[in-house]
C-alpha positions in Angstrom: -1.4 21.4 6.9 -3.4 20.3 9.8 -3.1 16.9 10.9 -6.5 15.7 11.8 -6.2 11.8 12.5 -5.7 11.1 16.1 -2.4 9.1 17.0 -3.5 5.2 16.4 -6.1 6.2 13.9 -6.9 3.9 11.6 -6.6 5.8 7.9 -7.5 4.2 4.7 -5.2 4.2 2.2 -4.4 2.9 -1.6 -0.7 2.4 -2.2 0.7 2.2 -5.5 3.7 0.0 -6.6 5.2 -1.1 -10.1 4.9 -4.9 -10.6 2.5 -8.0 -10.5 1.8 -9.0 -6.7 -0.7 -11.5 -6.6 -3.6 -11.4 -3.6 -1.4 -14.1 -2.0 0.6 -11.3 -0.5 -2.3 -9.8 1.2 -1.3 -11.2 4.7 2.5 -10.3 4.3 1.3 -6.8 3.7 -0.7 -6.6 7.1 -3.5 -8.2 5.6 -4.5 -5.1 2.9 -6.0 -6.1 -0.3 -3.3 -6.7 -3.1 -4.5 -6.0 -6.9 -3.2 -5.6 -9.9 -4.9 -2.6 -11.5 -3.1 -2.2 -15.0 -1.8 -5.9 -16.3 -1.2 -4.8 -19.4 0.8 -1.9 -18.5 4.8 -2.4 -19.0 5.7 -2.8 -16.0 2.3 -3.9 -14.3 1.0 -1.6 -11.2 -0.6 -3.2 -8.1 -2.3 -1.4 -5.3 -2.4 -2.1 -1.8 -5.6 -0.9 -0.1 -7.2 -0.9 3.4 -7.0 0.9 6.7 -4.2 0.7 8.7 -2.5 3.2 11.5 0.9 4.8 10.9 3.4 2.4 12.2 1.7 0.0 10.3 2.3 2.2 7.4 5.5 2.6 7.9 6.2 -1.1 8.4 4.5 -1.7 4.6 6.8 0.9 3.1 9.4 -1.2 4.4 8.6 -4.2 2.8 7.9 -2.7 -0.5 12.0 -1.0 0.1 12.8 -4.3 1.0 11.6 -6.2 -2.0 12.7 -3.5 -4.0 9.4 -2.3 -5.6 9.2 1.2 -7.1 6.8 3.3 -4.8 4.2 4.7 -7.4 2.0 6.9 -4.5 0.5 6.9 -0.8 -3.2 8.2 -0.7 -5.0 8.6 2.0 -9.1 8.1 1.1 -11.5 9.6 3.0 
């Protein structure tokens, strides 16, 4: 796999958690847009998505270990 971002790159990405976050969270998670795709679902998912680089990234996946969210998927959109 090549890596074709440069260092600092901004990448869009959609990151996939189970649990209801409201939008309010938005800013807390370096201000990407928070949505809860499948209410109904048991437990609910939400998705993070925006561009950010890779420390940033790595920050994010922090706070979702830190709240204790289960880490659906990390895709990069192109």
């Amino acid at each position: 796999m090549t890596d074709t971002h440069k260092p600092g790159a901004q990448i869009h990405y959609q990151i996939k958690v189970q649990g209801k976050l409201d939008h309010r969270w938005s800013d807390w998670f370096s201000g990407l847009t928070v949505a809860v795709v499948d209410e109904h679902q048991n437990p609910p998912i939400t998705t993070l998505t925006g561009s950010i680089d890779q420390p940033t990234l790595r920050g994010i996946l922090n706070q979702i270990w830190d709240l204790n969210l289960t880490l659906i998927s990390v895709i990069p959109i192109e």
